[in-house]
MARKOL-598990 format. One record per residue: x, y, z of N, C-alpha, C, O in turn; residue number from 1; residue in one letter. Coordinates in Angstrom, 2 decimals, always signed. Each point is the difference from the previous one (the first is absolute). Last residue first. Layout:
PT      nX      nY      nZ     caX     caY     caZ      cX      cY      cZ      oX      oY      oZ resi resn
PT       X       Y       Z       X       Y       Z       X       Y       Z       X       Y       Z  NUM    a
...
This chain:
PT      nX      nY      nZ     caX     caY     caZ      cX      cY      cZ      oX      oY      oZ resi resn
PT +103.40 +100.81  +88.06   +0.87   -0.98   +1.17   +0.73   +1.32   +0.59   +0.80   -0.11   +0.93  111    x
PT   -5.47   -0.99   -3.52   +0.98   +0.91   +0.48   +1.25   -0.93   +0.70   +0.01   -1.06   +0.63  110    x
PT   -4.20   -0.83   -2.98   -0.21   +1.66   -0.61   +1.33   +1.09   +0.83   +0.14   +1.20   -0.21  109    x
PT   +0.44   -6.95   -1.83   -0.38   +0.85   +1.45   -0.38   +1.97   -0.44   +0.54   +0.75   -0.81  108    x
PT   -1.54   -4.74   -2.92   +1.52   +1.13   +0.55   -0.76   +0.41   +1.28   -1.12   +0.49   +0.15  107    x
PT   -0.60   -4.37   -4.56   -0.47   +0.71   +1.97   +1.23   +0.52   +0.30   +0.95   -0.77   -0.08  106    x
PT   -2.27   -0.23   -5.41   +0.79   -0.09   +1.28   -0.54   +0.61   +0.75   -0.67   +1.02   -0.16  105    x
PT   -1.97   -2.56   -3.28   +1.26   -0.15   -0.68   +0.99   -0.23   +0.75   +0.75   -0.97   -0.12  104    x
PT   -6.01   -0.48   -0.38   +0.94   +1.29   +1.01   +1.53   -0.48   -0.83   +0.33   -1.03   -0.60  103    x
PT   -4.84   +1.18   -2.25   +1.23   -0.65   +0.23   +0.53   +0.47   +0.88   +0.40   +1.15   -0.17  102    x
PT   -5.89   -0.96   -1.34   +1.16   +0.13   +0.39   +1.04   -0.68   +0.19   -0.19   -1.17   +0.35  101    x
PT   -4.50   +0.01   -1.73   +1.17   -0.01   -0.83   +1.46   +0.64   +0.55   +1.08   -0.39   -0.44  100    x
PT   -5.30   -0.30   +3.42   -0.01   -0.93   -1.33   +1.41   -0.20   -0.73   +0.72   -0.99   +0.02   99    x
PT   -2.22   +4.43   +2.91   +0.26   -0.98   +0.83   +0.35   -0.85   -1.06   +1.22   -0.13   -0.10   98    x
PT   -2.67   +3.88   -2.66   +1.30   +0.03   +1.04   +0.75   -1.20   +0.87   +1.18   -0.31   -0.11   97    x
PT   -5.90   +0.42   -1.32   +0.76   -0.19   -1.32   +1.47   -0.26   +0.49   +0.62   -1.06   +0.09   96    x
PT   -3.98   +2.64   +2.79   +0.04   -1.65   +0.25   +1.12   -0.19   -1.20   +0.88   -0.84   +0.18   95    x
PT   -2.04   +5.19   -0.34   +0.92   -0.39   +1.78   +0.35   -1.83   -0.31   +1.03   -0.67   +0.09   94    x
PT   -3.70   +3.28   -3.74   +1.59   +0.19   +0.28   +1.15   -0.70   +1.02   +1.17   -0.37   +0.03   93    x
PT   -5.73   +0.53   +0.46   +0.21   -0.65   -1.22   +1.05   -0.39   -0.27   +0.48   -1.13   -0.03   92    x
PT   -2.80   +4.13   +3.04   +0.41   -1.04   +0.59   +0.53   -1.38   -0.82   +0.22   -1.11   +0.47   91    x
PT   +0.97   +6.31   -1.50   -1.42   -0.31   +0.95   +0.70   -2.05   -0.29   +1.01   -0.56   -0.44   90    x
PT   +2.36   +4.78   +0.69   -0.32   -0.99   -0.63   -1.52   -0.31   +0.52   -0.32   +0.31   +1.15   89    x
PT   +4.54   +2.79   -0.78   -1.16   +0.37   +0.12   -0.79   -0.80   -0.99   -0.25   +0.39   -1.14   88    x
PT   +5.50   +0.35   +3.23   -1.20   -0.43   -1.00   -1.11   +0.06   +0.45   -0.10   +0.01   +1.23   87    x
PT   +4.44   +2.93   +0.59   -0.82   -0.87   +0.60   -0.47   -0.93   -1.22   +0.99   +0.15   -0.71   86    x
PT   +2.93   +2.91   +0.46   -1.63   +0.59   -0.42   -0.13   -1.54   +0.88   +1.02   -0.69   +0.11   85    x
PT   +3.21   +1.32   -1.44   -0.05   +0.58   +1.29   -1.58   +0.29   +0.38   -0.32   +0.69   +0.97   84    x
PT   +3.19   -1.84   -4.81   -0.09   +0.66   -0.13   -0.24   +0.50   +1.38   +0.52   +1.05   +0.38   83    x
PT   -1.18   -5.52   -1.86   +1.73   +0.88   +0.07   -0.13   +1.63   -0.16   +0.93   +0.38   -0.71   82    x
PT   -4.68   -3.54   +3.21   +0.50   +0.26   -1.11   +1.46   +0.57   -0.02   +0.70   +0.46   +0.90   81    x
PT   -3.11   -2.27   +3.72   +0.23   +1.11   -1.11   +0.69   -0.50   -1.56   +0.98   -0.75   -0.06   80    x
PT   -3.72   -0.75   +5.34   +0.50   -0.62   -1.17   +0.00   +1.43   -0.69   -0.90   +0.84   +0.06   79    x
PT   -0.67   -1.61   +4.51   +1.30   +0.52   -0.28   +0.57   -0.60   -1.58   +1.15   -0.42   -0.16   78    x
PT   -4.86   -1.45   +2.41   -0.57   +0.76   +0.09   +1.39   +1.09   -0.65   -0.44   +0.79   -0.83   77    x
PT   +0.16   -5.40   +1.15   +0.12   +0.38   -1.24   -0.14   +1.50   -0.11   +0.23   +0.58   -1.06   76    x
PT   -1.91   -3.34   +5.33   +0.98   -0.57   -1.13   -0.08   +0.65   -1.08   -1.11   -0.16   -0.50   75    x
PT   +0.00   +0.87   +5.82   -0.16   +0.60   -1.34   +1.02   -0.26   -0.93   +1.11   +0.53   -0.10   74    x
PT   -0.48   -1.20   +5.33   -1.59   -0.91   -0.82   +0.01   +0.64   -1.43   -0.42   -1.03   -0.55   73    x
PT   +5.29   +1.76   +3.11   -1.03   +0.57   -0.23   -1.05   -1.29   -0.43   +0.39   -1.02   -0.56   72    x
PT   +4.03   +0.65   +2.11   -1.05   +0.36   +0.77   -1.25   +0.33   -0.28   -0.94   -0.03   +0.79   71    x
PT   +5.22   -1.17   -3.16   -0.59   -1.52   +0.60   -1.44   +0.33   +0.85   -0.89   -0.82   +0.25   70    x
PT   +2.40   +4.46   -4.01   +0.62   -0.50   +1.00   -1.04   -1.22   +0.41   -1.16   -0.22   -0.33   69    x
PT   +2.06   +2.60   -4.90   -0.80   -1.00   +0.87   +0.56   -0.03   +1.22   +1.13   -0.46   -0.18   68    x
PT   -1.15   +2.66   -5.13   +0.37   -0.09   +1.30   -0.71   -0.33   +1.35   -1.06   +0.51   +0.36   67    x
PT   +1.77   -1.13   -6.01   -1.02   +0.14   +1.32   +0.90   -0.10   +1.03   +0.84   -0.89   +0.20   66    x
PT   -0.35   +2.49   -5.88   +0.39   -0.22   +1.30   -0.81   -0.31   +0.98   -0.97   +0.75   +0.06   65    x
PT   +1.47   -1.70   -5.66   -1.12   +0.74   +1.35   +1.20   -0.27   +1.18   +0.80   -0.93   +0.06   64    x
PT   -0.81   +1.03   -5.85   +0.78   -0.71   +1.12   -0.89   +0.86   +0.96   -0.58   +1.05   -0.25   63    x
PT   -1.05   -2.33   -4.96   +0.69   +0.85   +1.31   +0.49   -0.82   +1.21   -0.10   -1.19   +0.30   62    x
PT   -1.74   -1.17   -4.18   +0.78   +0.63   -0.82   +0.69   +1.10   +1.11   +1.20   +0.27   -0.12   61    x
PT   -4.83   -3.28   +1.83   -0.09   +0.65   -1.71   +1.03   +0.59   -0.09   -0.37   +1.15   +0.21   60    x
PT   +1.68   -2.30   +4.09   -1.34   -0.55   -0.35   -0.24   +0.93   -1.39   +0.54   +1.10   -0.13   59    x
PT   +3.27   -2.02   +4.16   -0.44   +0.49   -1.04   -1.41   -0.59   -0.44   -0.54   -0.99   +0.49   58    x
PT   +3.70   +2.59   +4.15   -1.43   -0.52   -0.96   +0.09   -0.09   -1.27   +0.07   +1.15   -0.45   57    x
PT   +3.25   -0.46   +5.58   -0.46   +0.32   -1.01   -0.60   -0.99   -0.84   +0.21   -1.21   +0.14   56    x
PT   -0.39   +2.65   +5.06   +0.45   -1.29   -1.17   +0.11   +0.70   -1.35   -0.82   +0.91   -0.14   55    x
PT   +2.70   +0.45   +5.55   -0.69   +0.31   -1.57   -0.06   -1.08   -1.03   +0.91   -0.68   -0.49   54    x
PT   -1.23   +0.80   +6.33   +0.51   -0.15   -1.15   -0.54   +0.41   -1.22   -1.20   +0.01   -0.27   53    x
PT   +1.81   +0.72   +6.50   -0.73   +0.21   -1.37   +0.82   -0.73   -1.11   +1.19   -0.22   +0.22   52    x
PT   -0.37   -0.25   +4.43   -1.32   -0.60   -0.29   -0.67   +0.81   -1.21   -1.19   -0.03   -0.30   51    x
PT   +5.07   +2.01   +2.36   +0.37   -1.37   -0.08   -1.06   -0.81   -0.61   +0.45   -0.83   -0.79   50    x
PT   -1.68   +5.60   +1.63   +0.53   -0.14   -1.01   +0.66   -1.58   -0.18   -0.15   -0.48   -1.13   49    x
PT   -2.81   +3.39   +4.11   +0.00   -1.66   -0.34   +0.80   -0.11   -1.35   -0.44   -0.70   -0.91   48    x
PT   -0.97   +4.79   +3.86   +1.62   -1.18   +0.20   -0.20   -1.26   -0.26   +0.40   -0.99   +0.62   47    x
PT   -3.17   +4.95   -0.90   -0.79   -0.93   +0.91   +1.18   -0.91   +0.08   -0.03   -1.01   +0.70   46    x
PT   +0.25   +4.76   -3.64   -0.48   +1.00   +1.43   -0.89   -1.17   +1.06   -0.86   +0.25   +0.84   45    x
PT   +3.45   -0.98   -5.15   +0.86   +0.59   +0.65   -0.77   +0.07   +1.22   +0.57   -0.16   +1.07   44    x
PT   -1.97   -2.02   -5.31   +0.66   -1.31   +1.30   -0.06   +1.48   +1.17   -0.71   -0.18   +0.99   43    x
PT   -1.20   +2.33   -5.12   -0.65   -1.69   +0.96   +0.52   -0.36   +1.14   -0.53   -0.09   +1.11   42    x
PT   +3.06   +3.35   -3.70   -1.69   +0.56   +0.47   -0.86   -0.89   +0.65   -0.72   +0.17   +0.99   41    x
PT   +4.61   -1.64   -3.42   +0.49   +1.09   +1.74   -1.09   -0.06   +0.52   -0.34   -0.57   +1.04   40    x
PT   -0.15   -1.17   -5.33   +0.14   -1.39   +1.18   +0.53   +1.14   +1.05   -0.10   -0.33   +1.18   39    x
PT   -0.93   +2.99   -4.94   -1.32   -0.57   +0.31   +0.43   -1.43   +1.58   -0.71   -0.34   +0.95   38    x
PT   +4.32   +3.26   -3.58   -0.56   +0.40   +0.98   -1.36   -0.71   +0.76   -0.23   +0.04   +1.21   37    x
PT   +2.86   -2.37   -4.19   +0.73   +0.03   +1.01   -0.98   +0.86   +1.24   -0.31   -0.37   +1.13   36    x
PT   -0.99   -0.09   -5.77   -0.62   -1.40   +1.00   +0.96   +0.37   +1.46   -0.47   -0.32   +1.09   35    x
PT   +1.03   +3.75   -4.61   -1.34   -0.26   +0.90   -0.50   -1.17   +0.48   -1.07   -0.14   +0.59   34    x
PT   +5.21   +0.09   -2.98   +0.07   +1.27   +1.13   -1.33   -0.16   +0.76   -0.11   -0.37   +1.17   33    x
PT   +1.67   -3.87   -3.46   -0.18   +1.34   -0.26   -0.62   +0.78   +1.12   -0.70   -0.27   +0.97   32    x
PT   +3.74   -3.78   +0.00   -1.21   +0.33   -0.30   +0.34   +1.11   -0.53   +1.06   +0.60   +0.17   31    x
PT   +2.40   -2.35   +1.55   -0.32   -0.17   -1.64   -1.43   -0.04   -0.34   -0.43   -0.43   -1.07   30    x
PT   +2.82   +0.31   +5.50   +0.38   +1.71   -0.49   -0.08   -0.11   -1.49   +0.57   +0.78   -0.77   29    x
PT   -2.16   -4.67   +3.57   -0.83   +1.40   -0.05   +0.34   +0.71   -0.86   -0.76   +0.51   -0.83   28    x
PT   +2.68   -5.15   -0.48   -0.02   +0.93   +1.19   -0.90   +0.85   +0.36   -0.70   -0.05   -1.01   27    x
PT   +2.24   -1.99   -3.39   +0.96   -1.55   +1.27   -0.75   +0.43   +1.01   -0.13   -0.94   +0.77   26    x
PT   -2.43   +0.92   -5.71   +0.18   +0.58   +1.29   +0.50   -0.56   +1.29   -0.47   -0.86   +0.75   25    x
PT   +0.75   -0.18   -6.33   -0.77   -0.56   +1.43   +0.60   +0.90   +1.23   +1.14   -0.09   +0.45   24    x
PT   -1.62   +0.40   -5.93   -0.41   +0.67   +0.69   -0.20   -0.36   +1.46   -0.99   +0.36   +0.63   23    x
PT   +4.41   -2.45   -3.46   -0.15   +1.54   -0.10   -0.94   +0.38   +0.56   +0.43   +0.87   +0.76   22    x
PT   +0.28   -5.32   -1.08   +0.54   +0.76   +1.23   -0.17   +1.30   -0.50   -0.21   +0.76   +0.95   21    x
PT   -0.61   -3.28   -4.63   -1.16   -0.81   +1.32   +0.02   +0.96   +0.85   -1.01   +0.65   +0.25   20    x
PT   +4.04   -0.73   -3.87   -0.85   +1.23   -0.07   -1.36   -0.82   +1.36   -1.11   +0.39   +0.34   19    x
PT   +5.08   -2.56   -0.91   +0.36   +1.43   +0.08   -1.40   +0.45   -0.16   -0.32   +0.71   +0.96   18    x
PT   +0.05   -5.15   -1.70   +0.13   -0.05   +0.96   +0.16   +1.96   +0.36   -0.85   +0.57   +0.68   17    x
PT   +0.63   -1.84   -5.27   -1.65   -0.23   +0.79   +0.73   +0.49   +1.35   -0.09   +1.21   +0.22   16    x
PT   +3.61   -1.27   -2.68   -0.72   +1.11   -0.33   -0.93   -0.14   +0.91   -0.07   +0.76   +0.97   15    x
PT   +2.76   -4.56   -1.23   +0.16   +1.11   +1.01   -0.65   +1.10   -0.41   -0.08   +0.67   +1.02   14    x
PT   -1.26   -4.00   -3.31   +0.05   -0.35   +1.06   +0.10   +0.97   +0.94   -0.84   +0.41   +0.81   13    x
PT   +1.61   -0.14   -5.75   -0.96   +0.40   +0.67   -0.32   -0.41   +1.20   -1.02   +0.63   +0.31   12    x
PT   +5.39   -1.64   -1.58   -0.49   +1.62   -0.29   -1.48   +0.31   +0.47   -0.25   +0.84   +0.86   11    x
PT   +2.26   -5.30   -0.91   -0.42   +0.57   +0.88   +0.14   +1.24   +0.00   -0.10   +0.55   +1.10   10    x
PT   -1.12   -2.64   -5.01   -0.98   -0.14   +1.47   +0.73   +0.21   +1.09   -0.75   +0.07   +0.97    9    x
PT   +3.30   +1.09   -4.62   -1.29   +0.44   -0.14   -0.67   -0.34   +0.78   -0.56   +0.93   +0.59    8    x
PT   +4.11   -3.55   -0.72   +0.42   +1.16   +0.69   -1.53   +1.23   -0.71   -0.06   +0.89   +0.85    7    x
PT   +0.04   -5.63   -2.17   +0.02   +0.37   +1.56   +0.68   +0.90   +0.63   +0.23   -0.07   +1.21    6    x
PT   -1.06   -0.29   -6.20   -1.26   +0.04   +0.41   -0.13   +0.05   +1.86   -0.86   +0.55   +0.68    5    x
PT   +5.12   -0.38   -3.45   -0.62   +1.27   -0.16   -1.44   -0.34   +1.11   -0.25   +0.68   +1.00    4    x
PT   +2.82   -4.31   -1.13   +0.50   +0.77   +0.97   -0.66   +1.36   +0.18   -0.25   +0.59   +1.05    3    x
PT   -0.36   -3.79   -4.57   -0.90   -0.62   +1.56   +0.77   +0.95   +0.80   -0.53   -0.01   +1.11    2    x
PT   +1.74   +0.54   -5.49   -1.39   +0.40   +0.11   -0.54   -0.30   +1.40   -0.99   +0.52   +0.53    1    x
């Protein structure tokens, strides 16, 4: 019985651990398509691509992307949904967000 019960924990052990890495992004070329085009459209036509990063967000239940270079004054101003829509929050929301968000991971936006 003590062997059944410690090969069951580490059944569920390695389960938890496997499904952790499934959604972690190693790279760019694992953004979705429109975050790829949206960081060209930014970094491309001022070459700050070294000085950009993507964080990703979660917060209620979604995941957010922000994209951020070291240059810009405007925090958050580049934040998207998974879908690629901006949010459109009044100021409730915003402070809510600061509050409860989880960054999950910072990925360089290019290499």
């Amino acid at each position: 019985m003590r062997r059944f019960i410690l090969l069951i924990g580490i059944f569920l052990l390695l389960s938890f651990l496997s499904c952790d890495k499934k959604d972690t992004i190693t790279g760019p070329r694992d953004f979705p398509l429109w975050l790829q085009a949206k960081i060209t459209e930014l970094v491309t036509p001022n070459n700050i691509c070294e000085f950009t990063d993507v964080t990703i967000i979660e917060y209620n239940g979604k995941r957010y992307y922000h994209i951020y270079a070291g240059l810009w004054s405007c925090m958050y101003c580049q934040l998207f949904d998974e879908q690629g829509n901006r949010p459109d929050w009044d100021t409730s929301v915003w402070n809510d967000f600061f509050a409860k968000k989880k960054e999950v991971q910072v990925i360089p936006a290019c290499k």
